[in-house]
C-alpha positions in Angstrom: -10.3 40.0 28.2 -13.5 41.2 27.0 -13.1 45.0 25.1 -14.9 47.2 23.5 -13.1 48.4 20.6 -14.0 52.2 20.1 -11.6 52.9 16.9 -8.7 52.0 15.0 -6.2 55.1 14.3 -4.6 54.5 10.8 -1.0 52.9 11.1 0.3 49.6 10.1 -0.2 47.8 12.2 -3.0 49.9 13.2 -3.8 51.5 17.0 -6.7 50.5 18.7 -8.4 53.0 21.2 -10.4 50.1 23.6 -12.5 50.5 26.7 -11.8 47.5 29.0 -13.7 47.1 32.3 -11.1 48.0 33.8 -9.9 51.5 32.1 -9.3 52.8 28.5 -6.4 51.8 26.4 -4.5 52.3 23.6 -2.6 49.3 22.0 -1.3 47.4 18.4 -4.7 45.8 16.9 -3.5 42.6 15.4 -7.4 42.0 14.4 -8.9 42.7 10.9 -7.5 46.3 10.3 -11.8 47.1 8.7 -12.8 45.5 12.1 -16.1 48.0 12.9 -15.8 49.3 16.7 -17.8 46.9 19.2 -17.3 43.9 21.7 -14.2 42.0 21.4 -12.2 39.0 23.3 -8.8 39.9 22.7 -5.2 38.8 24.2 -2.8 40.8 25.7 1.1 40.7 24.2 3.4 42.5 26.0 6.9 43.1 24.6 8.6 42.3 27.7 12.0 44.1 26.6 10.3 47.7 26.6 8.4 47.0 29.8 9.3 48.2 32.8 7.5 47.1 36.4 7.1 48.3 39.9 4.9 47.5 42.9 1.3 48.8 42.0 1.0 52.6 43.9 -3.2 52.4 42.9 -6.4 50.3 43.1 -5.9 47.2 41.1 -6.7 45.7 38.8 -7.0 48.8 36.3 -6.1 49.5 32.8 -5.0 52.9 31.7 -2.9 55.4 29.6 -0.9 58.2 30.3 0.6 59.8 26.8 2.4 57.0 25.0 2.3 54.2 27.6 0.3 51.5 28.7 -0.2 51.3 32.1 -1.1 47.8 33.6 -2.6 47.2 37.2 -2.7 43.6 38.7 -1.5 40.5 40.8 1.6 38.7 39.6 2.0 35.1 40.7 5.9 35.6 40.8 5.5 32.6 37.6 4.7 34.5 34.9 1.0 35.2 34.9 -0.7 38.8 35.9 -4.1 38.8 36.5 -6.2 41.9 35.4 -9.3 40.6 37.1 -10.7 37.5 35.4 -8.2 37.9 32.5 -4.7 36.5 32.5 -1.4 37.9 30.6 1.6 35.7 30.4 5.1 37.8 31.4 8.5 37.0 31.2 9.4 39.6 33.5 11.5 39.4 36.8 9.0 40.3 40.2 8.1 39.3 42.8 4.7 37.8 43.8 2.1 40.7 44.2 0.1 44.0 43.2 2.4 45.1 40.4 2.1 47.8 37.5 3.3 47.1 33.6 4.3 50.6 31.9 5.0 49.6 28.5 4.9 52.1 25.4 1.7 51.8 23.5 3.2 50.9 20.2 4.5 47.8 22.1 1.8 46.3 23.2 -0.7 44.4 21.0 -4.5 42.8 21.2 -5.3 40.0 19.5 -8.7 39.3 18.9 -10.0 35.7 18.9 -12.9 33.8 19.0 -14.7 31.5 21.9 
């Protein structure tokens, strides 16, 4: 998913406050912790165990937080694959096929930049 990385809060690792195209978020930045705000493709790691899911009350796909946890709007394939408009995030999670939201806390999940 393409990002724009807006700034990293101090930690270790450190929190990254991104704009998607789909909604702000807050998430782990497993990048360069001196990585200067811009454009980024990162992937999505979700730490499945912390996660909770339910069918999606909102507009989907959309990206957001609300205090400490990362909300996730998008299809599941039922497989193992959620699609946040043209981006895919691999899931172990148990749901059925559909519009689903991932509430995860923001220390839990984690963007990894990498390049094309």
């Amino acid at each position: 998913m393409l990002v724009h990385l807006e700034r990293l809060r101090p930690g270790e690792p450190p929190l990254a406050e991104v704009r998607t195209p789909y909604g702000p978020a807050l998430a782990r930045w497993r990048g360069d912790p001196a990585a200067p705000p811009g454009a980024y493709r990162v992937e999505w790691t979700i730490d499945e165990e912390h996660a909770t899911v339910r069918p999606a009350p909102g507009a989907a796909p959309a990206v957001r937080t609300e205090g400490e946890l990362l909300l996730l709007v998008g299809e599941f394939d039922g497989a193992g694959e959620l699609r946040i408009g043209d981006s895919l995030t691999l899931l172990d999670l148990a749901a059925p096929p559909g519009r689903i939201e991932v509430a995860v806390p923001c220390v839990r999940a984690e963007l990894y930049p990498y390049d094309l």
